[in-house]
C-alpha positions in Angstrom: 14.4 -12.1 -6.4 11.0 -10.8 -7.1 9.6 -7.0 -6.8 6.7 -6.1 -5.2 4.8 -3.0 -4.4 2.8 -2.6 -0.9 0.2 0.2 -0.1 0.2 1.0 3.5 -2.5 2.4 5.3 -4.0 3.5 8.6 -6.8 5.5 10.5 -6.9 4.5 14.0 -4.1 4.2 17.3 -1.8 7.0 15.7 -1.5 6.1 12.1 1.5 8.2 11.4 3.2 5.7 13.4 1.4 2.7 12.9 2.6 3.4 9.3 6.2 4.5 10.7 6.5 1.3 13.0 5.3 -0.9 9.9 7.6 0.4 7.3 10.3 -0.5 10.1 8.9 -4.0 10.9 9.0 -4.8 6.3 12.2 -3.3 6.1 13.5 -5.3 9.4 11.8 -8.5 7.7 15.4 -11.0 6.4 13.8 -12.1 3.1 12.6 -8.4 2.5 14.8 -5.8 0.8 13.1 -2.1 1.1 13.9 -0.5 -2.2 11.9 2.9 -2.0 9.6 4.7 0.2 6.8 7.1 -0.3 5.9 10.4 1.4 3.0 10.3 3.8 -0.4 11.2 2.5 -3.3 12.2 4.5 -6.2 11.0 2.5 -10.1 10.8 3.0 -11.9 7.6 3.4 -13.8 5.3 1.7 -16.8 3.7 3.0 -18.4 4.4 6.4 -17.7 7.7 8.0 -14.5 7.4 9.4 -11.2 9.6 10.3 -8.9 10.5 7.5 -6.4 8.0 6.5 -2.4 7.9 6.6 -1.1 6.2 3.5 2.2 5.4 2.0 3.6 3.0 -0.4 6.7 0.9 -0.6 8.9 -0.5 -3.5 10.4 -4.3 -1.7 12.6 -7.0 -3.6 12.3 -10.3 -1.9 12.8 -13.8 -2.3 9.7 -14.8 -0.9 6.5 -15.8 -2.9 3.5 -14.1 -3.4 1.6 -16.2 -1.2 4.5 -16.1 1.7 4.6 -12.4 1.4 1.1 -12.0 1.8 1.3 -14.3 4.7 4.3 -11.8 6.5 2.1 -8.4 5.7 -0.6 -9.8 7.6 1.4 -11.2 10.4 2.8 -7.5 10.8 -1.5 -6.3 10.5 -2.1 -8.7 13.1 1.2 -7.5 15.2 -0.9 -3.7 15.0 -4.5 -5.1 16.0 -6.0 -5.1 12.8 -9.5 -6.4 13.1 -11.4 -6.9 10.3 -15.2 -6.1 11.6 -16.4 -3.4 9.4 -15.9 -3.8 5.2 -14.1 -1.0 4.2 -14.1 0.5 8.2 -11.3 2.0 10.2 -8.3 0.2 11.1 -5.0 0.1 12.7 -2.9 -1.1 9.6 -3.7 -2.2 6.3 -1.3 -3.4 4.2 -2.3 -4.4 0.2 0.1 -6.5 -2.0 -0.3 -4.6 -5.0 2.1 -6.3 -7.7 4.3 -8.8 -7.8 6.8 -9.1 -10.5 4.7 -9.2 -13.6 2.3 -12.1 -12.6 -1.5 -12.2 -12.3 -2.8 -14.2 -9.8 -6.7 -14.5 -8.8 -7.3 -17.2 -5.7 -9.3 -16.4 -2.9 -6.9 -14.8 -0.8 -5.0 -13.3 -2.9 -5.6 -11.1 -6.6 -2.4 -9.2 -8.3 -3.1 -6.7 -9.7 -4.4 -5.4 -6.7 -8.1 -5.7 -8.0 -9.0 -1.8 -7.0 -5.2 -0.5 -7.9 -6.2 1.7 -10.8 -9.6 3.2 -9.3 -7.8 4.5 -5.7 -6.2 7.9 -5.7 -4.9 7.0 -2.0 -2.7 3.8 -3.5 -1.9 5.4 -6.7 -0.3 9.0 -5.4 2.0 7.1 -3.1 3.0 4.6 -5.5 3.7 6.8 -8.4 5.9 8.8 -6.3 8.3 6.4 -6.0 8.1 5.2 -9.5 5.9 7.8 -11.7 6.5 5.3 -15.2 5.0 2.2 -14.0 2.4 0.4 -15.9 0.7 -3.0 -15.4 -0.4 -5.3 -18.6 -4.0 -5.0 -17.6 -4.0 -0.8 -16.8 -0.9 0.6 -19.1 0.9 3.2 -17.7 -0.9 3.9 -14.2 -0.2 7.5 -14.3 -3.3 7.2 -17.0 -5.3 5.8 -14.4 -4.4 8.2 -12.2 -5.2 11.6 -14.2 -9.0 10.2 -14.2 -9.4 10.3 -10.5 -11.1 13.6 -9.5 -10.3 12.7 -5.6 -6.8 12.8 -6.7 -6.9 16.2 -5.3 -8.3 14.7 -1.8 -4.6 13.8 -1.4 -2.2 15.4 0.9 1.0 15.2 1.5 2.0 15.5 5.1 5.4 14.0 5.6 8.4 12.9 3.5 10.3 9.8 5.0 13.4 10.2 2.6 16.4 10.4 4.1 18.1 13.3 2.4 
C-alpha cells in the first residue's frame, strides 16, 4: 500500500459541496483508504479574477499507482464538470496529486512533488493540518516552506469536517 496526499479545490457550482461530494466519491473509491481530512479553507485565487476558492486536503493509502490514481482523481473532476478553458481560471473541482510515497516522478502528465507544492499557501495550510511534520527530500520540512508565504494569512478556515 502506498500514501498519497490530494489538495482539493473549488470555486464554481457550490464549492463547499463540490468539495463535500468529492471527499465522499475518494473515500467511496475500493482501492482508496481515506486516512485524514482537512478543515475547509476559504482562500483567494490565483490567476484571473475569480471568486474565492474552497480548499481542503486529504491524507489516502491505496493500492493503486501513481499513474492509476491520477487517472481516478480526474475521472471524479470530470464526474463535477471540470473544464479546463482558462489556465489557472475558475473551476468546479480540482484535485492535485501532491505526493506519493517518497517517489519523484516528472512525465508529462504527471510531476510528484507536486511542482508548485512548497510555493501555495492554499495546498500547504490544509495539508499541514493533517500532518504539521511532513517534509519532502526536495523541500525539508514543509512547515519551512510554509512560514515564507505572506498569503498564508489570506487563508481562512471555514469549516471542520472531523467527526468529533
Amino acid at each position: 500500500m502506498s500514501i498519497a496526499y490530494l489538495s482539493l479545490g473549488s470555486n464554481l457550482n457550490n464549492p463547499i459541496n463540490q468539495v463535500i461530494s468529492a471527499i465522499s466519491e475518494i473515500s467511496s473509491q475500493p482501492d482508496i483508504n481515506l486516512l485524514a481530512q482537512s478543515s475547509l479553507y476559504e482562500t483567494p485565487p490565483i490567476g484571473p479574477k475569480q471568486p474565492n476558492f474552497i480548499n481542503a486536503a486529504l491524507k489516502i493509502e491505496t493500492n493503486l499507482s501513481a499513474d492509476e490514481l491520477l487517472q481516478a482523481m480526474q475521472k471524479i473532476e470530470q464526474d463535477h464538470q471540470r473544464q479546463r478553458t482558462i489556465h489557472w481560471g475558475p473551476r468546479t473541482l480540482d484535485i492535485d496529486l501532491l505526493l506519493f510515497d517518497n517517489l519523484s516522478i516528472d512525465k508529462n502528465n504527471l510531476t510528484i512533488p507536486h511542482p508548485f507544492l512548497a510555493e501555495r499557501a492554499f495546498v500547504l495550510v490544509p495539508l499541514l493540518e493533517i500532518e504539521a511534520d511532513l517534509t519532502t527530500p526536495q523541500h525539508g520540512k514543509l512547515q519551512n516552506c510554509l512560514i515564507q508565504l505572506e498569503d498564508r494569512f489570506d487563508i481562512k478556515a471555514i469549516s471542520t469536517l472531523k467527526n468529533d
